[in-house]
Each structure stands twice: as C-alpha cells, then as structure tokens.
N, C-alpha and C positions, 0 to 999 in steps of 0.2 A: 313759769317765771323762775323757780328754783333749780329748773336744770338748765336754761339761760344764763344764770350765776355760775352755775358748778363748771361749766364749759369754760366760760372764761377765766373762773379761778385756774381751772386745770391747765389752761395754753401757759397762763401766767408761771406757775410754776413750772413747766416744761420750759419754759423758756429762760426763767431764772437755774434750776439746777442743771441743764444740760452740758456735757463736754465743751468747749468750747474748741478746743484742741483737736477735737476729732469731729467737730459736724459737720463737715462733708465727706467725711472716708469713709469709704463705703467697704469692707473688707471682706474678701472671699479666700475662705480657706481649703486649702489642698492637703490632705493628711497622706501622713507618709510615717510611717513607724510608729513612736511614743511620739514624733513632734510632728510640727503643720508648717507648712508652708502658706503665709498669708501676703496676699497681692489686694492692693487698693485700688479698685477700676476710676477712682475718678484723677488722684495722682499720680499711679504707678507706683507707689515705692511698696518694696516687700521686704520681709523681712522671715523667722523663722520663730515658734514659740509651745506652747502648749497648747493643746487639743482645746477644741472650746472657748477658748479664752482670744479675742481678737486681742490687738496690738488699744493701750489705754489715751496715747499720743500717737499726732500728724508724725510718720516720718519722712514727710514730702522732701525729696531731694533738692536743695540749695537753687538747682539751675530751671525747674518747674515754673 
C-alpha cells in the first residue's frame, strides 16, 4: 500500500516541477572543442553551448 502511495506521490511531483519549456526536446549533443553543438531530434532547432549542459528552454523555430 505504501509504495502505491509513494508512486503516485512521485508522478505527482514529476509532473508538478517539471520544465514545461523543454518536455518534449529531446537534445543530443555533438562536442567539438570547449563547446557542443546541440540538436533537438524532436524539433530541429540547434543551438551551440557548454559541454554537459543541454539548452534549459524550447528553441523551436517560429515556423515548426
């Protein structure tokens, strides 16, 4: 019964603090010197940033 509880607590809160901005970008990064190149397979947009760190906002392009 109490891990019945905790599951649902747990989606609940997954679902209260998550990005909202970014739950669907899915980001794949391409490393290339001190920076990365990151591409988002589900809308395309890329961008350029630090190693490890995806992009923290959707930069879905206007026409997507």
């Amino acid at each position: 019964m109490f891990i019945v509880v905790g599951l649902i607590i747990a989606f609940v809160l997954v679902a209260v603090f998550s990005n909202r901005a970014t739950r669907q970008c899915r980001w794949r990064e391409y490393k290339s010197g001190a920076d990365s190149h990151w591409h988002c397979v589900h809308c395309g947009a890329e961008t350029t940033g630090a190693q490890g760190t995806p992009p923290k906002r959707c930069l879905r392009p206007d026409d997507a």
